[in-house]
SERO-562312 format. One line per field, with one value per residue (C-alpha): residue in one letter; residue number from 1; x, y, z. Coordinates in steps of 0.02 Angstrom, whole numbers. Layout:
# SERO-562312
code (A;...)
pos (NUM;...)
east (X;...)
north (Y;...)
up (Z;...)
//
This chain:
# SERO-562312
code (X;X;X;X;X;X;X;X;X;X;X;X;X;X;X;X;X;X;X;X;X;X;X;X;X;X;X;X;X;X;X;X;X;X;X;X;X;X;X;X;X;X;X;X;X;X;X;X;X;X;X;X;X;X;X;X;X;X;X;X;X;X;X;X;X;X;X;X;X;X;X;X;X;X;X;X;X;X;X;X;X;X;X;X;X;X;X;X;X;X;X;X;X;X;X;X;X;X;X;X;X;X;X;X;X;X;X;X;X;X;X;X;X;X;X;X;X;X;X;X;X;X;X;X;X;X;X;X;X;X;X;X;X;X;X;X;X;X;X;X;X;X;X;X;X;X;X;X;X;X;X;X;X;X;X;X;X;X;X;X;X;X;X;X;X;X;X;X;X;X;X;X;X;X;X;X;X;X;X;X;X;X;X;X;X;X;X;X;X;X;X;X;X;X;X;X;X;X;X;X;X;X;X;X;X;X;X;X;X;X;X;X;X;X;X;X;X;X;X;X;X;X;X;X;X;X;X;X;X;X;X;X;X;X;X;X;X;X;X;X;X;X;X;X;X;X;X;X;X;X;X;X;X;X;X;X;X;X;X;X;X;X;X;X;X;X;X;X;X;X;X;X;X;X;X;X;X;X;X;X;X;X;X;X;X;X;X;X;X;X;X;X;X;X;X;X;X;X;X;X;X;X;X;X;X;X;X;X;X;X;X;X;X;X;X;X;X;X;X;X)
pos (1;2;3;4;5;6;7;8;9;10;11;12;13;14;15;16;17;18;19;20;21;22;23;24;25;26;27;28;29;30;31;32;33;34;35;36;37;38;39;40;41;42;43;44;45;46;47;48;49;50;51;52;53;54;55;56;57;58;59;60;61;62;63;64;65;66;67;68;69;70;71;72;73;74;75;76;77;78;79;80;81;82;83;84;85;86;87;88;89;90;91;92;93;94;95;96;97;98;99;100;101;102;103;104;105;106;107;108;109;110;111;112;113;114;115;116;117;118;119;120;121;122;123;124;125;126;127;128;129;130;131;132;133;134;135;136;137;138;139;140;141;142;143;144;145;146;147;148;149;150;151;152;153;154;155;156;157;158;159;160;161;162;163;164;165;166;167;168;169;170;171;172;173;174;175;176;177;178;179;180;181;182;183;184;185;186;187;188;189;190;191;192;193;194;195;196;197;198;199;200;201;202;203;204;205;206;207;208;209;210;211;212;213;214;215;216;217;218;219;220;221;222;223;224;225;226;227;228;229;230;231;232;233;234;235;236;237;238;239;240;241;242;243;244;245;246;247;248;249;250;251;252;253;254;255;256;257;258;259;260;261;262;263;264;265;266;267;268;269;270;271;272;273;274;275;276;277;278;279;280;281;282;283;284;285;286;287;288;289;290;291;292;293;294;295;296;297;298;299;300;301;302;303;304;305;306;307;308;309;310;311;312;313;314;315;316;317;318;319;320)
east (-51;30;129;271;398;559;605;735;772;880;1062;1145;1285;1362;1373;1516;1500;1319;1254;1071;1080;1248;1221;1275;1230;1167;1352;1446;1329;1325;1528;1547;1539;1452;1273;1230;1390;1309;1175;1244;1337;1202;1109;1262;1246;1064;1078;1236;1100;971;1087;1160;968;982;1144;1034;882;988;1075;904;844;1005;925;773;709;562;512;613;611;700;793;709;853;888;902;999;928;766;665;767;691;866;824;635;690;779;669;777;686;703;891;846;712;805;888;724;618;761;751;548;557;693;566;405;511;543;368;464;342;461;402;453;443;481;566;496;492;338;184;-1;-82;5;-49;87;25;212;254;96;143;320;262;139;302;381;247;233;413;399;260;359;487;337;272;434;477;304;268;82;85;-65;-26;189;228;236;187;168;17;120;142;19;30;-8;-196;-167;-399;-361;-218;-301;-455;-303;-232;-437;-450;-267;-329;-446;-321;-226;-243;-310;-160;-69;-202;-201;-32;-2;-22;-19;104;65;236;324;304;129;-22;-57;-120;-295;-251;-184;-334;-452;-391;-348;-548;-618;-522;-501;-312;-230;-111;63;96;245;274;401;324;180;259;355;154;25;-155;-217;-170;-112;-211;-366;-330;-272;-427;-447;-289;-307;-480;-383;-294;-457;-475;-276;-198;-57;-28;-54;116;198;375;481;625;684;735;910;895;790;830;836;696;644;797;804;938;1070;975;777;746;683;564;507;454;372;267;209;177;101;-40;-75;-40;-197;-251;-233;-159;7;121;257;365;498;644;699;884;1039;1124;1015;1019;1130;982;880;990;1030;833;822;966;902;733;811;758;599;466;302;387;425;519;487;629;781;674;485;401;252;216;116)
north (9432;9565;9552;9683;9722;9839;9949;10092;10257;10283;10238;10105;10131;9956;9966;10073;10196;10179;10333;10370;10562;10598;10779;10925;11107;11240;11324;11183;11147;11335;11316;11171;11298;11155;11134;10970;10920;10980;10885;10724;10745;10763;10617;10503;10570;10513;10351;10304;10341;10242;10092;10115;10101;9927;9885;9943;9819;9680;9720;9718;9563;9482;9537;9489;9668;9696;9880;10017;10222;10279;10439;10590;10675;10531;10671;10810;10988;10885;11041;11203;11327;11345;11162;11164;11121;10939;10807;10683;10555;10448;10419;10343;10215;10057;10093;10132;9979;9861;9966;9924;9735;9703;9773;9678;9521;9500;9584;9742;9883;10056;10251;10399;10551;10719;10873;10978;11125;11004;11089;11089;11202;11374;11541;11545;11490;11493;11342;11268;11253;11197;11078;10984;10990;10869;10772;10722;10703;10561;10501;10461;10385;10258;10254;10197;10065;9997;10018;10059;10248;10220;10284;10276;10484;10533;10718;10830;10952;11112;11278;11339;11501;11583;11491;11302;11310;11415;11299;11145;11235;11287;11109;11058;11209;11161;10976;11016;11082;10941;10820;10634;10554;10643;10639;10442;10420;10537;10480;10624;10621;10682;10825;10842;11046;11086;10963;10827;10666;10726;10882;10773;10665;10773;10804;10611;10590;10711;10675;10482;10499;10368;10435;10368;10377;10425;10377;10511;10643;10602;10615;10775;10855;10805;10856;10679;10502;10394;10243;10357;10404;10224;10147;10300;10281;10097;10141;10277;10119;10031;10039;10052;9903;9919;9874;10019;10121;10208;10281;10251;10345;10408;10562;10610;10658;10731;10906;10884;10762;10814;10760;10591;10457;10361;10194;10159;10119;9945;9992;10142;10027;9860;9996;10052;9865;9800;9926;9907;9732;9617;9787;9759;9631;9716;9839;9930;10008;10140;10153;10345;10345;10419;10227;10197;10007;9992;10047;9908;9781;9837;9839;9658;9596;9696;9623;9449;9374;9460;9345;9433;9427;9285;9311;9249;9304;9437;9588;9543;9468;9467;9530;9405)
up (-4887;-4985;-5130;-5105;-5265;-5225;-5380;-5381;-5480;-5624;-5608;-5502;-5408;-5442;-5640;-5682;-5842;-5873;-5825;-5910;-5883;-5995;-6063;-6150;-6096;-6225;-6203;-6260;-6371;-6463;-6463;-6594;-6756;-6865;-6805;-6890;-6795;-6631;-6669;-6721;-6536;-6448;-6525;-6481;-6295;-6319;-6389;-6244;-6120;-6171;-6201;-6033;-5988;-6076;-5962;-5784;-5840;-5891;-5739;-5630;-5712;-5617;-5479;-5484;-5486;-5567;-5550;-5629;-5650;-5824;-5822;-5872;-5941;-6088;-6221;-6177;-6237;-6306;-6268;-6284;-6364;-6500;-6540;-6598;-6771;-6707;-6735;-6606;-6609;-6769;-6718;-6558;-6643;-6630;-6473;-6360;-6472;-6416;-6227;-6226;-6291;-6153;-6010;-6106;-6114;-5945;-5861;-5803;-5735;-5770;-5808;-5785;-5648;-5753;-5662;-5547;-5692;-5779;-5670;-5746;-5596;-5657;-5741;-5839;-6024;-6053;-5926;-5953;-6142;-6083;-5970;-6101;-6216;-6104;-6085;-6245;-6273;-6120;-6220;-6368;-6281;-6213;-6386;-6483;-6331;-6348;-6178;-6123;-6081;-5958;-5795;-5803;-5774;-5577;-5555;-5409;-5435;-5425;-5333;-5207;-5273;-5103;-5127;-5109;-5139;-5309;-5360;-5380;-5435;-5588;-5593;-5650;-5757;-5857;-5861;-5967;-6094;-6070;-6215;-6153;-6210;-6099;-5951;-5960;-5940;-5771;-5580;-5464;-5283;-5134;-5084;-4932;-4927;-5011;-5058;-4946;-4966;-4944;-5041;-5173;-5176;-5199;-5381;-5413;-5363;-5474;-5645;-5617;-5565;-5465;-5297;-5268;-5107;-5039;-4858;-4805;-4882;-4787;-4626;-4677;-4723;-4671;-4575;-4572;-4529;-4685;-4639;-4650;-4812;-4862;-4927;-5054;-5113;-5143;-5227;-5332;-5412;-5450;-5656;-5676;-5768;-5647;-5472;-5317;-5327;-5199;-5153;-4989;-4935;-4753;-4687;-4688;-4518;-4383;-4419;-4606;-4601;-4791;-4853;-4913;-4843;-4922;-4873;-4801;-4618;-4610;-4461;-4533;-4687;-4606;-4488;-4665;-4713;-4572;-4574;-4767;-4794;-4829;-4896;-5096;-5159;-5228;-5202;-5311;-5202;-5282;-5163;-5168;-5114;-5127;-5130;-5282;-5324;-5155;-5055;-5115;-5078;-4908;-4870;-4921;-4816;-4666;-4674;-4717;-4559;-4517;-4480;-4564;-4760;-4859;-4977;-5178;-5241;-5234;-5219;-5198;-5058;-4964;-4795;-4692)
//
């Protein structure tokens, strides 16, 4: 048997006013004439987010859900190049240490997945210097909640640069000027347009990364069967102190089959589970849909009464 936890991404749809991702743009920003003001404001729009954060784990915990992705966009204009001066994190100390001893207290695994603008397999010393900005911004956050940076930031490897070969011969060449605090805590995702699983493996193998595996991407690119692939993936996970992760969404639709769906097909899912169960002996699946925290809990009353998963509690099971 397999034990299988159901986590979701960033916001719920049930809790009203708790949005993590409240923000301010440089515009509205550079219109308030006092810039300590500014600043001040944009620390409050910080320090609502991450206590809305608060609100969606207390509000998971009700739930029984265990598994959790945190905003990326908790401190608006955190990077912008007008704002290298603001130091933004000592206001948000107390808020993210109260944040991280909520998700320690009650054993919740959460991270992060930065934007698609984070990429490590460019020419562009600009981005890559960017990129490793933002990294270590997410690494403070992880820092000040006390929460293990090892292996809890999802990337994609990047562009293929009209050379998918040369591209992750780049991703290699920037890893190496990527500082190891930053290398430990990344896990690299196969995409639905570009690198493959096998692609995507290929780099996880050579610098000790472990693959998240996402399902529909998979089926939207791919030149190999998953279950082929499955046992590397699983051995990608070996020396991680966390449990295999992967993501599970379905398409929108046959002719926008990239898109992702307001809920997940249930058979689309258990055909998943049935071939990997028995396989490792846990797996963190992130739901990624546009129904959010409603997604999840449609999945788990549509597989209610399917005979293959019992249940342990509201959102984790494991598939017989």
């Amino acid at each position: 048997m397999t034990l299988v936890r159901l986590g979701y991404v960033a916001m719920s749809m049930q809790l009203q006013n708790a949005s993590p991702s409240q923000t301010m743009t440089y515009k509205q920003f550079s219109q308030i004439q006092d810039r300590e003001a500014a600043l001040r404001k944009l620390e409050r729009i910080a320090v609502s987010n991450i206590e809305n954060c608060l609100r969606l784990l207390k509000h998971n915990q009700m739930h029984d859900i265990h598994f959790f992705r945190l905003s990326s966009k908790l401190i608006p204009l955190a990077n912008h190049p007008e704002l290298e001066d603001w130091n933004f994190l000592p206001p948000l100390k107390k808020v993210l240490k109260e944040l991280g001893e909520y998700a320690n207290s009650h054993k919740m695994r959460i991270g992060f997945h930065p934007d698609h603008f984070v990429v490590l397999n460019g020419t562009d010393v600009d981005i890559l210097k960017n990129s490793l900005v933002t990294l270590k911004m997410h690494e403070a956050l992880l820092k000040l909640m006390n929460i293990p940076r090892q292996h809890r930031c999802v990337l994609h490897v990047g562009g293929a640069y009209e050379d998918k070969e040369k591209a992750l011969e780049q991703f290699i060449h920037n890893w190496s000027l990527t500082p190891t605090s930053l290398q430990e805590m990344l896990i690299l995702e196969n995409d639905d347009t570009v690198f493959t699983v096998s692609e995507t493996l290929y780099l996880c193998e050579k610098l000790g990364i472990p693959l998240v595996f996402d399902y529909h991407h998979h089926l939207a690119n791919h030149t190999s069967d998953w279950k082929t692939e499955w046992p590397r993936i699983v051995q990608s996970w070996e020396h991680s102190p966390l449990p295999l992760k992967m993501h599970i969404s379905s398409p929108r639709s046959e002719k926008d089959f990239n898109a992702h769906s307001d809920y997940i097909d249930p058979n689309m899912f258990l055909e998943f589970l049935q071939h990997a169960k028995g396989s490792v002996d846990q797996i963190d699946c992130m739901i990624e849909a546009k129904q959010k925290d409603e997604a999840l809990f449609k999945l788990v009353e549509d597989l209610q009464k399917e005979s293959s998963i019992e249940w342990v509690d509201k959102s984790s099971f494991y598939i017989k």
